[in-house]
Every structure is written in structure tokens, then in C-alpha cells.
C-alpha positions in Angstrom: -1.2 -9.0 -24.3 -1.8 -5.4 -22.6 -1.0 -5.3 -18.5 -4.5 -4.0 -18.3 -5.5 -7.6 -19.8 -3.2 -10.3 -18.3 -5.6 -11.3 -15.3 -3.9 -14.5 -15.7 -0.3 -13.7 -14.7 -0.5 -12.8 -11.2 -1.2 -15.4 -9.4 0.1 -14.2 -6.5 1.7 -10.8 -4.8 3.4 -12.5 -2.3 6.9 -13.5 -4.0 10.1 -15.2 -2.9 13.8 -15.1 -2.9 15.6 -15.1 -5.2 14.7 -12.4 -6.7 15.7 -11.7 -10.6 15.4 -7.7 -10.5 17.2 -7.3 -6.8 20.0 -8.7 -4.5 19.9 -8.5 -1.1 23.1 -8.7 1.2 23.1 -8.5 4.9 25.5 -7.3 6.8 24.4 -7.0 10.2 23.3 -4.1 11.2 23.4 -3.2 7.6 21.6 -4.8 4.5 22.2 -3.8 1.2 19.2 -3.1 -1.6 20.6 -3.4 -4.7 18.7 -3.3 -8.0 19.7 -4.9 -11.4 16.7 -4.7 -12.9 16.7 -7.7 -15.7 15.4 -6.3 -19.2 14.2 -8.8 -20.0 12.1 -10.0 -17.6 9.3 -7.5 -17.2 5.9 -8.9 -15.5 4.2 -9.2 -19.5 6.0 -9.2 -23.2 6.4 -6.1 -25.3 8.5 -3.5 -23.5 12.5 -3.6 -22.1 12.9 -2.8 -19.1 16.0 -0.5 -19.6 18.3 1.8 -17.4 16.9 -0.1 -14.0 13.2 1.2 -14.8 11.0 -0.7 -13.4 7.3 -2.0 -14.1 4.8 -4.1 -11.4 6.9 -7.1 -11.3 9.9 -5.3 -9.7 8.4 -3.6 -7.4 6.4 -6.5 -6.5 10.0 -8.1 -5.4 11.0 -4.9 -3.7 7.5 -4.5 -1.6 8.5 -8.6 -0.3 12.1 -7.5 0.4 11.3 -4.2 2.8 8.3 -7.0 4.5 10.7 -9.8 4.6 13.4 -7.5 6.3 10.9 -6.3 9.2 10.2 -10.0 10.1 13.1 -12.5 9.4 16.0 -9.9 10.1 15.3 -7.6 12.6 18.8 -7.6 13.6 19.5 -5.0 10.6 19.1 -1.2 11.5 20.1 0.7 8.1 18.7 -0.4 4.1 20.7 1.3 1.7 18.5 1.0 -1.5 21.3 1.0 -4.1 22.4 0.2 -7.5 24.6 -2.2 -9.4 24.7 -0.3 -12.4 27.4 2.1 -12.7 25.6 5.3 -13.6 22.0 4.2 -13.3 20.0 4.8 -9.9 16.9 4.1 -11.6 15.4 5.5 -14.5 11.5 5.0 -13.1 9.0 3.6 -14.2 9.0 1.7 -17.8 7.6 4.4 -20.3 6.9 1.6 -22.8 4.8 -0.4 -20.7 3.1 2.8 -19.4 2.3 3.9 -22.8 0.5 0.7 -23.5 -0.7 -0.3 -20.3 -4.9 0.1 -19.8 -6.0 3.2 -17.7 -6.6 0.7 -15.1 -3.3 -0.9 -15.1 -1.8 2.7 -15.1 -3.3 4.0 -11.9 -3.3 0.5 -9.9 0.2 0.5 -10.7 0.7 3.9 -9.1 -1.2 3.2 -6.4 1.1 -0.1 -5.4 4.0 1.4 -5.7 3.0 4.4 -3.7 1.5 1.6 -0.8 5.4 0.1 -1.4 6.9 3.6 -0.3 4.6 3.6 2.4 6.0 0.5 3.7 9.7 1.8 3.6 8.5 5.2 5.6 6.3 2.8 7.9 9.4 0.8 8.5 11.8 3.5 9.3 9.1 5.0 11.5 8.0 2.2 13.6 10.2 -1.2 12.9 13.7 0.5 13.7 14.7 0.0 10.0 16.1 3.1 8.4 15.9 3.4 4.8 18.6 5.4 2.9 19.0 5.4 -1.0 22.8 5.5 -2.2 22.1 7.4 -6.1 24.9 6.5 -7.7 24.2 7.8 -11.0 20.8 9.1 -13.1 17.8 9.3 -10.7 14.8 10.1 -12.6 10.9 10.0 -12.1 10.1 7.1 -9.9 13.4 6.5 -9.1 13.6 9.8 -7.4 10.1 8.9 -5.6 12.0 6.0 -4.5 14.3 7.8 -3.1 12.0 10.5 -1.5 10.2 7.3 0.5 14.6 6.8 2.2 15.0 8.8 5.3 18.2 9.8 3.8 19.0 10.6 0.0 22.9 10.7 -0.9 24.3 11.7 -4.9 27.3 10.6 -6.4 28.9 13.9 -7.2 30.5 13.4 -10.8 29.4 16.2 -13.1 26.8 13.3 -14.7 24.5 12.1 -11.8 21.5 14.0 -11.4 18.2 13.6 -9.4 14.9 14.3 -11.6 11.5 14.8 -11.6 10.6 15.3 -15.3 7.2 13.9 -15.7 5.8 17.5 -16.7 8.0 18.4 -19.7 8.7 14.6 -20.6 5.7 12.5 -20.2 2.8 15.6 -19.9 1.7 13.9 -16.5 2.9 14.0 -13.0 5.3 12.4 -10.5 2.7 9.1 -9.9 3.4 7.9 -6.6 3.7 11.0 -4.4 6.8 13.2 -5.8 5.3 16.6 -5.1 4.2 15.8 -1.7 7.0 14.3 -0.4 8.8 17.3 -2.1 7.4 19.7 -0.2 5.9 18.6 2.6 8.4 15.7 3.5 11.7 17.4 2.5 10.7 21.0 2.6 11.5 22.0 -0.6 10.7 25.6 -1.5 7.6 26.3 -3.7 9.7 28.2 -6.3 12.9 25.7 -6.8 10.4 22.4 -6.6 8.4 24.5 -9.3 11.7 24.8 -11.2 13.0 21.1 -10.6 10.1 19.2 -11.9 9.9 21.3 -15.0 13.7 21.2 -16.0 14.3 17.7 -17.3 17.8 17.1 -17.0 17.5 17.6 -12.9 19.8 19.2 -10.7 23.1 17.7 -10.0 26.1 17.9 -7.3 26.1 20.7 -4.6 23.1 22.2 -5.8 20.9 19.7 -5.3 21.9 19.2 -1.8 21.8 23.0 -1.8 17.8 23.1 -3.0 17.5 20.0 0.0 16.9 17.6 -3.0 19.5 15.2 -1.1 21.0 15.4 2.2 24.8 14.9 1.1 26.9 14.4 -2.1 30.4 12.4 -2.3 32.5 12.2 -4.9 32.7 9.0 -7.4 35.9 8.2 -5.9 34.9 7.9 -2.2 31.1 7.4 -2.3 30.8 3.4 -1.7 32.6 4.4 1.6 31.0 7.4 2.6 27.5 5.7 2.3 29.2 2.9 4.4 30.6 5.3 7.1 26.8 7.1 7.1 24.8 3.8 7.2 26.8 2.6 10.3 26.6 6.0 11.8 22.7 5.9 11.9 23.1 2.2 12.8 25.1 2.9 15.7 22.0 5.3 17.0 19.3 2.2 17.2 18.8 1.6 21.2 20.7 -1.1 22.4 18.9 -4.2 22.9 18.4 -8.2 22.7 18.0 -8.6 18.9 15.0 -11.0 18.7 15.3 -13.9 16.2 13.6 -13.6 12.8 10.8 -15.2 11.7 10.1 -16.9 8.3 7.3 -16.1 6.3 5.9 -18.9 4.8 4.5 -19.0 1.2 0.6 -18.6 1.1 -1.8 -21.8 0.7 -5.0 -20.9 -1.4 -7.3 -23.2 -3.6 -8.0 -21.3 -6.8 -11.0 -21.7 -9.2 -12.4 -19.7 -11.6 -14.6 -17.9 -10.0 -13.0 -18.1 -6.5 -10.1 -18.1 -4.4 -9.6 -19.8 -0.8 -7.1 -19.2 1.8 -7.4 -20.8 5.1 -9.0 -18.0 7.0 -10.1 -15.4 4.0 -12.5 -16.9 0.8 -12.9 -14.3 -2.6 -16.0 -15.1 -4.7 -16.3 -13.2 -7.5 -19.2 -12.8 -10.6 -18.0 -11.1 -13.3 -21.1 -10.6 -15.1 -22.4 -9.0 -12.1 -19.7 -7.1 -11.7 -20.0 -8.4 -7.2 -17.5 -9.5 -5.2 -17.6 -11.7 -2.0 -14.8 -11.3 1.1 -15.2 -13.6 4.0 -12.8 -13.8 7.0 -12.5 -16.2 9.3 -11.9 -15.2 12.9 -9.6 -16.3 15.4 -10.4 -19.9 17.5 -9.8 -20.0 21.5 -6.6 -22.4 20.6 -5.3 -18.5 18.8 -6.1 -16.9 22.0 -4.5 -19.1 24.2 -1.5 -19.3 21.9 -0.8 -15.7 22.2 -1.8 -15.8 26.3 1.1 -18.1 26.8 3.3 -16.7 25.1 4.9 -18.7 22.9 7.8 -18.4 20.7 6.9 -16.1 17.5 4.5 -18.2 15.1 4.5 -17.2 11.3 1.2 -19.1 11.2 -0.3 -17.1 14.0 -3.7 -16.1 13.0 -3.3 -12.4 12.8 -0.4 -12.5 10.7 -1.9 -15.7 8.5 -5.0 -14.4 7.9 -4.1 -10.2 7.4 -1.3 -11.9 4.9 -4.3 -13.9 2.9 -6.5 -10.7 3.1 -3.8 -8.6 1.5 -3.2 -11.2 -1.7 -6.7 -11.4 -2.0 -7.5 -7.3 -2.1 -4.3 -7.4 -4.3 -5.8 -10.1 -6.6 -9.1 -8.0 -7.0 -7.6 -4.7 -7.7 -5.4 -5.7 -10.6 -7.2 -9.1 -12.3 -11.2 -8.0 -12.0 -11.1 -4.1 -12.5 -14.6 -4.7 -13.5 -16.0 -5.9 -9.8 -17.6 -2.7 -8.6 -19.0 -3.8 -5.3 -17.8 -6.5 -2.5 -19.6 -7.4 0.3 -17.2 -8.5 3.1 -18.3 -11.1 5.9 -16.9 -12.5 9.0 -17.5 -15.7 10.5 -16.9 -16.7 14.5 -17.2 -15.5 18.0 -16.7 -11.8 18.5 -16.2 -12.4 22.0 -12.7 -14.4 21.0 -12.0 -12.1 18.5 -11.9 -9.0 21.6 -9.9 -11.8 23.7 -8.0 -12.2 21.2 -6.8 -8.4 20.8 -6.0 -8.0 24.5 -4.4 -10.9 24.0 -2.0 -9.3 20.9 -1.8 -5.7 22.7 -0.4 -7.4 25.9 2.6 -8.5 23.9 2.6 -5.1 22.4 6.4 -4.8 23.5 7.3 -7.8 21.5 9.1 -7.0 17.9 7.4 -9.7 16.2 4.1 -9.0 17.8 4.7 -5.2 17.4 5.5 -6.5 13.2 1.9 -8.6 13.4 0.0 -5.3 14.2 2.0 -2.9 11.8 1.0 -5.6 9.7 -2.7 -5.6 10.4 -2.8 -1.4 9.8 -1.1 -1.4 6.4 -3.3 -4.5 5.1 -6.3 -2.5 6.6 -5.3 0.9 5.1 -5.3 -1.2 1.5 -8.8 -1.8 2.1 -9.5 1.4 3.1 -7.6 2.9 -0.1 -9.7 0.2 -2.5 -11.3 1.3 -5.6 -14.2 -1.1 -4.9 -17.5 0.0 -3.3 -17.3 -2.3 0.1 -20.7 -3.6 1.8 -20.7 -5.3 5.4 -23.1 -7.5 5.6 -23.3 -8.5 10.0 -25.6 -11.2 10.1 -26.3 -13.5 13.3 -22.6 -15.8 13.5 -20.8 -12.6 12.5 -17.2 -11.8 13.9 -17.1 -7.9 13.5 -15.6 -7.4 16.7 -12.2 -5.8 17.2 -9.5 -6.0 14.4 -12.3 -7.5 12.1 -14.8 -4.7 13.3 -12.0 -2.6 11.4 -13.3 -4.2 7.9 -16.7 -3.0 8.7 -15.9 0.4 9.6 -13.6 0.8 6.2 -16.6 0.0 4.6 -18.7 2.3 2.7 -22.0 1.0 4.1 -22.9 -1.5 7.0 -25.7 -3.6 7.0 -27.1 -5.4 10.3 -30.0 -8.2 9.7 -31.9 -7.9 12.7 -32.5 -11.8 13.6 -32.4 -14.3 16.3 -29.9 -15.1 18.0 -29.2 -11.5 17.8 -25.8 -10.4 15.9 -23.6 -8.6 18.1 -20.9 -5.7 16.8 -17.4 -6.1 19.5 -15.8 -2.7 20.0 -12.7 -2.9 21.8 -8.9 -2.3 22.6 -7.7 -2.4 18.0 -10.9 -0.3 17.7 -8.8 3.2 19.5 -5.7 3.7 17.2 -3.9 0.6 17.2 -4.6 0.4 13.5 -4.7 3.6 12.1 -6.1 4.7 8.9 -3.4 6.9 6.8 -4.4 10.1 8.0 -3.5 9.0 12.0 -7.0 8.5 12.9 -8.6 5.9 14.0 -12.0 4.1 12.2 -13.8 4.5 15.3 -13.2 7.9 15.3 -13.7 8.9 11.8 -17.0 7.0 11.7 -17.9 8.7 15.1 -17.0 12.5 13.2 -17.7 14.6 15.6 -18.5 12.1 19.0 -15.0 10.2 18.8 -15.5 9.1 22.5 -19.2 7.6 22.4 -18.1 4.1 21.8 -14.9 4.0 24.5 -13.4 1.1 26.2 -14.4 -2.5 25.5 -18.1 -3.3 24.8 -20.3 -5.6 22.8 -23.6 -4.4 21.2 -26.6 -6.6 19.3 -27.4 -5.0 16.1 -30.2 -2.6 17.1 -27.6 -1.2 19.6 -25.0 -0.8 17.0 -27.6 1.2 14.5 -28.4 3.4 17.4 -25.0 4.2 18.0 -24.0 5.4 14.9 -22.1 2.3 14.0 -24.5 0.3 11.0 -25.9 2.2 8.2 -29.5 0.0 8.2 -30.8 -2.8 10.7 -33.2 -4.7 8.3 -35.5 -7.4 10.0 -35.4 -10.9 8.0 -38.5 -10.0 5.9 -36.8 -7.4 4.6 -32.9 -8.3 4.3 -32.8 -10.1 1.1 -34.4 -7.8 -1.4 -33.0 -4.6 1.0 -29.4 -6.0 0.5 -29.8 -7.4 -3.1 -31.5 -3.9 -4.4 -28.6 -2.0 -2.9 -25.5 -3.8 -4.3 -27.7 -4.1 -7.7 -28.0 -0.4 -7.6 -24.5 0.3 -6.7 -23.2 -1.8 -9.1 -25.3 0.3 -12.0 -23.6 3.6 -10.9 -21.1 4.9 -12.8 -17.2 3.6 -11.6 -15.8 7.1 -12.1 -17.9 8.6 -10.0 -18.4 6.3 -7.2 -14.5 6.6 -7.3 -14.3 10.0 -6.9 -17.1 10.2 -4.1 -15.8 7.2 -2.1 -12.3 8.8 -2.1 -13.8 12.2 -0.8 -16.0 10.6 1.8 -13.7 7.9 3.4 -10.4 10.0 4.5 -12.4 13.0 6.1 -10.6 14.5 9.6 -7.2 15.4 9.9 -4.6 14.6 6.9 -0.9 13.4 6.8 1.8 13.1 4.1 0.2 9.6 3.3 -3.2 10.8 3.3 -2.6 13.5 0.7 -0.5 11.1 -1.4 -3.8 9.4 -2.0 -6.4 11.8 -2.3 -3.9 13.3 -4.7 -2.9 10.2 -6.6 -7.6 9.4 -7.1 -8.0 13.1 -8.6 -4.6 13.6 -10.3 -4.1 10.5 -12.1 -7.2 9.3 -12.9 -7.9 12.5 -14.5 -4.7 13.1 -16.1 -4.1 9.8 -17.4 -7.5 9.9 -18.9 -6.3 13.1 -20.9 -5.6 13.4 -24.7 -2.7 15.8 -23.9 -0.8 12.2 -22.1 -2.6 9.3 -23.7 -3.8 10.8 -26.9 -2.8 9.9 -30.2 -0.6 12.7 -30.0 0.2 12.8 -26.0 3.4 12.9 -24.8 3.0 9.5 -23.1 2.5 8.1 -26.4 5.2 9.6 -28.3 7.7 9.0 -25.6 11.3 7.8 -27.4 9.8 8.6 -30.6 10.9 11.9 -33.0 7.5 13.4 -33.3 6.4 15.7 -30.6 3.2 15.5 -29.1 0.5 17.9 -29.4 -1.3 19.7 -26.7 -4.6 21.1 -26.3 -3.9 24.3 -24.8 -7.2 25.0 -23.3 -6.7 25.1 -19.1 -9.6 23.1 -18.0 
């Protein structure tokens, strides 16, 4: 059965200990990554998993680890992401299932485990957690990119390990989940010798690569277990001194599934495949949330934010890699928008807190996976809508906003999440990127009805009731008879516009670059290098530069 095909194996992305392609060991203020990747146990039959590479199931069980490690044990200050093979880093991704994995499959792999990096770089940036990769042997292609996502990259020098990039000459594609970028624009790697590095496939080894700033030491076989010992304690003793707060549990997800739908507590997918529509509705917060958080209670892993971001994210996960077919979802709220702004003061107030602080970080990556979907996204605000606040934030990641005009009037919140407390990838806030141009016309806190919200620039059409049903129905009916290519490519262009980051690029990058690339004779062909990976003929290019 192809990846592309298996709908029915992932029932869920958010997976517990113990893990069969990792082992995690803590030793406070240290914890210790290691993979020992199980060939034998890829996510679907037909391919080894071989040399530590790595397919969507492993990196499933790393994305859990790095959020795992932000909320049950803050107490640790270093990761070393490490290896219990004794020359083997990582060899990448699994060529084999590559080669026979559904275009689809392809780039939605990419994409998750580029979101996964994301998360370690998010984590050394904001939770205190610094990620460092101890490459103790062969470091190739996404094991290299998993390396690039550590704050600190350290080779075993022994004449053998190396640190590659050799997608280009190997594979005809490129370095899937951000490579260059980081490359350049992380590490600061010159043009010319990241030119030469990702077309040489045996890598650069030893003093050299440290040399071309590929890694930022090399120790010898003999001593290296040590050194990255002495170096992870020596970055561990620069964390502030504080209180370490306890850790928090993350309980395992409850959701009702059906064929056709699946439902969480707070969050409820629909879906009609023959249709080719999705249907998202979130639930919003209840006073009892708000006065939770007001008193300030011990840290609840079944506080609403965190429950019902946590059910979003499985659900957005569940779409993109079991239905590659929906090509439009309409997302709803249901509640009080007036709670839901309460509510936000109420979770900025404890801004301070670590587990609070976690919730919110939280909130922004589960909200930047909406914003990085493949799926053209509706928001339909009807009278009982909740789009206020956080949950204004899936309305303005939407591609279109639609306000029905009724009574009692729907009302649109804009408040204190609304101004950069969950920021897209590219550092700006949805507010603002909505608003190009008048970032400031919606400050502070306010609530508007849905003619107020069209005139400021905030819904795309206010429809009266007459015309609401056939209005909304045309449009996602028209939408979903558009060509997914290029509603794809346009989305992508239209949705990070502004200022751009590292994280940013990696995305725009990853639409155009794989998409295209992947869809290319010269790597998938009969005859692409992709295909003929492992095996003695050798591919054959069209040489034309298009």
C-alpha cells in the first residue's frame, strides 16, 4: 500500500512514550535524544529503514519528544540530539519510501518535518531549551537538516564522519526541509563553499567542515562522548537561575471518529470527499476557563487553550495527510466572543508563567500550521460566532471571511492575541498582515458587529440572510473546481506578504521548490534519479533549463 494511500494508518499525530525509533534520558539539566531508528518498523510495509534514515513515523515520535520536553520537564536546559549507532548520525530521509511515496505524501512529509525543526529552533528561542546535535558518524541529507535546526552542530573527527548535503548529485532534487536556507542564512555559509558542499556527495569531514562553518566544533572519536558532555553543561550552566516549575503531563487526546467525521471536545472535522469540502468548528472557552486562569491555579493540561489548540493541531494534521483531495474547509467558531477576549487577558496576565508562556508558544505554532495549510480556508462568522481574540486568529489565516449580516448581529472581538502574541512565521502579526499598509487601525481591545468588521477591512463580504446561502455555497463550489496546483501556488504567494524570516522562506521555498521539482521527470521519472536510487542504472536527464 503506497504512503500517499494509507489514510487509514494515522490515526493520530499525537504519540506516546515509548518510543520504538528514539530513547530519551534525562539528566537534569541535560536530556539525551538518541535515535535507533528500528528498520523494521517504518509507518507502512515495503521499504527498510536503514542507517537511522527516517520516514513520517519517526519523526512523528521526535516532533512529541521536543513538545513533551517543553511541558513535562522544563527543568532540562540542553538536548543533545544524538545517535546510538556507532558511525551513523542519520542517513535522512528513507529513499525507498520516497521513491514510492505519492507526490502528495512527498511534499506533506517535507513540510512536517520542516514544522518539526521549527519546533526545535522555537524551543531554543523562547522555552530555554537548547538544542545541540552530537554527529557521531555519517550525517547526510535530512540528517544534516536535523542538525542545521541544533543551535550547536559538533563532528566526530575520525577520518570517516562526514556532514552532507547531497540531494543534487544523488537524488536530482533538493535539501527538502530547509537545508539551503539554514545554510546560508542561519549559519552563514559562503555562497561559493555551500555551492560546492551540496554538490560533492561524500561531504566535508573533520577541520574543514568546521573550517567552511558547517559545524561549530570537531573532537576526536576518542574523547567526543565527553567533550559534548563538557559543552552541553557549559551552555546549561548559562540558563538564568530560577525556580524550576514542575512539569506538566500531556494527556492523550479524546476524539470520536466516524467515517466522515472526527470529534474532539472543543474542535469537530466534517469532511465530504465527493465534494472535495471540509468543515472545522472550534469551540470557545466557558466563563468556568476564564475564571480558572483568573485564579490562578496550579498548571492544568486540560486547560482550554492548550486542550483545544492540541485537538486543532491533530485535526489539521489528520486533513493534510488522510484527505489530500479536500480542497476547501470552512472553519467555524461557536461561544461568546466577549469570554473569549476575557479569556486572553486572562492567559497574557500569566504571561510570566513557564507553562502559560508553553500554552501560548503552543497556540502560534498550531496557528502558523493553519496558516502554512494546503487547503483553501473559508470563515464563515454567523450570529453565535466566537471569532474574537485567539479564535479571531483562524479567521484572519483564512483566505476569505464571510460575515452573514443577521439578527442578533455577529460581532468580530479584536484584542490583546490579536497584536503579536501569536505571530505568523515571518514575525508579523495577522492583524497586521491583513491590515497591509494601516497596521494600527484596529488597536487595543474592541468588539465590532459584522458591518463594522467589513468596513474595517477585516471580512471579505457581509451577505444579508437572503443572500448567504447560495453566496457561500457558489463560492466554496467554485473554489473547489479550481485547479489544486494553482490555488496552491497563489495561496502561498498571497498569505506570507510583509517582512520574511528564516521560517518564512523555508516555506515559500519548500511550495515552489518541491512541488515543482518533485513533479519533474528528471527526479520521479522512469529514469529520474529518485527512482534509480540504490540501483546500477543511472538516471537520465532532460537537459533542457526550464
Amino acid at each position: 500500500m503506497e504512503p500517499g494511500r494509507a489514510r487509514e494508518t494515522i490515526d493520530t499525530f499525537e504519540v506516546a512514550a515509548p518510543y520504538r525509533h528514539w530513547t530519551l534520558r534525562l539528566e537534569p539539566p541535560l536530556a539525551w535524544v538518541e535515535m535507533h531508528v528500528d528498520p523494521h518498523a517504518g509507518l507502512h510495509p515495503g521499504y527498510e529503514l536503514k542507517l537511522n534514515s527516517y520516514d513520517l513515523g519517526v519523526d512523528l515520535e521526535l516532533a512529541a519528544i521536543v513538545q513533551r520536553l517543553r511541558f513535562e520537564h522544563p527543568e532540562v536546559a540542553v538536548v543533545v540530539l544524538a545517535s546510538a549507532h556507532e558511525r551513523v548520525f542519520c542517513a535522512g530521509a528513507n529513499i525507498p519510501m520516497l521513491a514510492r511515496a505519492s507526490h502528495a505524501w512527498k511534499v506533506n512529509f517535507c513540510k512536517f518535518t520542516n514544522e518539526t525543526r521549527c519546533a526545535i529552533e522555537d524551543a531554543t528561542r523562547h522555552s530555554g531549551q537548547v538544542y545541540v546535535a552530537a554527529c557521531n558518524g555519517t550525517t547526510a541529507g535530512g540528517g544534516y537538516e536535523l542538525a542545521l535546526a541544533c543551535e550547536e552542530i559538533y563532528l566526530q573527527d575520525d577520518g570517516h564522519s562526514a556532514v552532507s548535503l547531497p540531494e543534487v548529485p544523488l537524488l536530482g532534487v533538493l535539501p527538502g526541509t530547509g537545508g539551503l536556507t539554514r545554510l546560508v542564512e542561519k549559519r552563514k555559509v559562503r555562497r561559493d563553499r555551500a555551492d560546492v558542499f551540496c554538490t560533492t556527495a561524500e561531504g566535508v569531514r573533520g577541520a574543514k567542515a568546521q573550517a567552511w562553518g558547517l559545524v561549530d566544533a570537531v573532537f576526536p572519536r576518542s574523547t567526543f562522548a565527553s567533550r559534548v558532555r563538557a559543552r552541553a553543561l557549559e551552555l546549561a550552566s548559562r540558563r538564568p537561575a530560577q525556580a524550576t516549575p514542575a512539569g506538566v503531563r500531556l494527556p492523550p487526546l479524546a476524539v470520536e471518529v466516524t467515517s466522515t467525521c472526527r470529534r474532539y471536545r472543543d474542535v469537530t472535522l466534517t469532511w465530504d470527499d465527493a465534494r472535495r469540502t471540509g468543515e472545522l468548528v472550534v469551540r470557545g472557552p466557558s466563563l468556568a476557563d476564564v475564571e480558572r486562569l483568573a485564579r490562578d491555579e496550579p498548571p492544568d493540561p486540560a486547560a482550554w487553550a492548550l486542550r483545544a489548540f492540541r485537538e486543532l493541531d491533530d485535526a489539521l494534521l489528520h486533513l493534510r495527510m488522510n484527505h489530500p483531495t479536500i480542497g476547501v474547509v470552512t472553519i467555524e467558531t461557536h461561544g461568546d466572543p466577549d469570554v473569549v477576549l476575557a479569556h486572553d487577558r486572562a492567559l497574557l496576565a500569566l504571561r510570566d508563567r513557564p507553562f502559560h508562556r508553553e500554552v501560548r508558544l503552543h497556540m502560534a505554532r498550531v496557528l502558523r500550521r493553519l496558516d502554512h495549510t494546503s487547503r483553501s480556508c473559508f470563515a464563515l462568522v454567523r450570529p453565535g460566532s466566537a471569532f474574537a481574540g485567539c479564535l479571531l486568529e483562524l479567521a484572519l489565516a483564512c483566505d476569505r471571511i464571510y460575515a452573514l449580516d443577521d439578527e442578533p448581529a455577529a460581532r468580530l472581538g479584536v484584542g490583546a492575541c490579536n497584536h503579536g502574541a501569536l505571530p505568523m512565521a515571518h514575525g508579523a502579526s495577522r492583524l497586521a498582515t491583513r491590515l497591509h499598509g494601516v497596521p494600527d487601525a484596529l488597536a487595543g481591545e474592541r468588539l465590532l458587529t459584522a458591518t463594522e468588521a467589513e468596513a474595517a477591512g477585516l471580512v471579505t463580504e457581509c451577505l444579508d440572510p437572503l443572500d448567504w446561502d447560495d453566496h457561500v455555497r457558489i463560492a466554496i463550489e467554485e473554489r473547489a473546481s479550481l485547479s489544486p496546483d494553482a490555488l496552491a501556488g497563489l495561496e502561498q504567494n498571497l498569505r506570507l506578504h510583509g517582512p520574511e524570516t528564516i521560517a518564512s522562506r523555508v516555506f515559500t521555498r519548500l511550495s515552489a521548490w518541491q512541488n515543482w521539482i518533485f513533479a519533474r521527470p528528471n527526479a520521479t521519472g522512469p529514469d529520474g534519479a529518485l527512482t534509480h536510487f540504490g540501483r546500477p542504472q543511472r538516471p537520465r536527464y532532460d537537459w533542457e533549463r526550464a
